[in-house]
N, C-alpha and C positions, 0 to 999 in steps of 0.2 A: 451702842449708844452711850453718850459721855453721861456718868451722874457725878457732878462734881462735889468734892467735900475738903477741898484745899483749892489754894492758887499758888502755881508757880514762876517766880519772877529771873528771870534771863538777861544774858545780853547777845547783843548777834557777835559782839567778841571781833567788833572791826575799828578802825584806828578813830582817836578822838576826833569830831569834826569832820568825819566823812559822814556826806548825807545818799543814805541810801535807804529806801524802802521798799515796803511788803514782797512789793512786784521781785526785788533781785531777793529777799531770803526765799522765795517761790522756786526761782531760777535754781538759786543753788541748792534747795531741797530736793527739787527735783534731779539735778546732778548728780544726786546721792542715792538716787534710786526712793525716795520717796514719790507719792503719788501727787500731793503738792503740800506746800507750806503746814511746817509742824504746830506751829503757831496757831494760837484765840488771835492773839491782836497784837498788832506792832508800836510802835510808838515811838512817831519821828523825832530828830530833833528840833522840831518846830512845836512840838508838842500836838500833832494831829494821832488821832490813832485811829488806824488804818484795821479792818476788819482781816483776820485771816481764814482760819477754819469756822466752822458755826461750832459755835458751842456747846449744840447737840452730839455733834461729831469727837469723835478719839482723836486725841493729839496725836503728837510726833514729838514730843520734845524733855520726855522724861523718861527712860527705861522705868519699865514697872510700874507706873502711877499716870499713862496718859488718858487707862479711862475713868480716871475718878479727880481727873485732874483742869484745871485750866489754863492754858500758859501764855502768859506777856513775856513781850519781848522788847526791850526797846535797844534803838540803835545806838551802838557806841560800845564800851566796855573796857578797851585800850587804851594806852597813851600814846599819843602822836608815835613812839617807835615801830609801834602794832604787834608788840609783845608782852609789854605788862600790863598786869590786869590793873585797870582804874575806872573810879566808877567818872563817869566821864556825863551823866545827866545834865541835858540844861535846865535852869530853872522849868520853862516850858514843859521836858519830858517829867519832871518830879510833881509838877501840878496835874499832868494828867496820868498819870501812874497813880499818886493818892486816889485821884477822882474816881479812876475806873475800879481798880481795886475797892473803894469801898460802895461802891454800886456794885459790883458782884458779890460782895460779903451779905449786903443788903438783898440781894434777892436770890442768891443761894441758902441763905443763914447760917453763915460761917463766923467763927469766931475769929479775933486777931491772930492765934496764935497756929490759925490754920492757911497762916500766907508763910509761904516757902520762899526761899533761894534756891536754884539749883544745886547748889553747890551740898544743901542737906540730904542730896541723893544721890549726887556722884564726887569722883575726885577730882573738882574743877573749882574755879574763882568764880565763877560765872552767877550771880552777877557782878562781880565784882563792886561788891556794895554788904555790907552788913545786914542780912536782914533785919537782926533785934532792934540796929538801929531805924531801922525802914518801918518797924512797929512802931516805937517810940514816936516819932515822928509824926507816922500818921493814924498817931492815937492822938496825939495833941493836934491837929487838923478841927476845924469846923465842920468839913466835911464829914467825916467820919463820926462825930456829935450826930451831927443833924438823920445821918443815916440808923443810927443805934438807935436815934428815938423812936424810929419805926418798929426797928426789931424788937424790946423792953417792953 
């Protein structure tokens, strides 16, 4: 059983602008000999987020950390060539990335500086996004205010 005490942030690491969800990183998890989707949640580029594993459940998406862990994942990560890393977020997927992100902070009781990149665990770009700046960020959020006053 998952006890989470971090979140870790992903990308599916496919070319800017291509919209694919939950259902194909399922497919291709499962291709990989996974049992299905490594993923907590996906997160379109429409900004929907799409349920993946429960988050009771052990991920798939962090060597060494999927059971104390929760991982987002949102589509995109590339640049239109489909080789360099770019954080490629639309506005949409960066409002609800804060959002969700700080409703799991909120009701795990994690601190900010217990949201992860993959990339702090392996040797990948992935997200291809800074996390400090992804703190920063959505430390200055209303969001993330309004969530802390619960926690405080």
């Amino acid at each position: 059983m998952n006890k989470p005490n971090k979140i870790i942030l992903h990308c599916s690491a496919t070319q800017e602008g291509k919209d694919f969800k939950a259902a194909d990183i399922d497919k291709w998890h499962k291709e990989r000999g996974f049992k299905k989707i490594g993923y907590h949640y996906v997160i379109d580029l429409d900004g929907t987020v799409e349920k993946g594993r429960e988050e009771t459940e052990n991920g798939a998406h962090t060597v060494g950390h999927n059971t104390t862990s929760i991982g987002i994942c949102y589509i995109g990560g590339l640049a239109k060539d489909g080789k360099t890393p770019k954080d490629t977020r639309t506005d949409k997927q960066k409002e609800a990335m804060y959002k969700l992100v700080a409703d799991l902070m909120k009701k795990y009781n994690l601190p900010l500086n217990k949201v992860y990149g993959h990339y702090n665990f392996a040797n990948k770009a992935c997200p291809s996004f800074k996390i400090e700046n992804f703190r920063e960020e959505l430390n200055s959020t209303k969001i993330l205010q309004h969530n802390l006053d619960f926690i405080n």
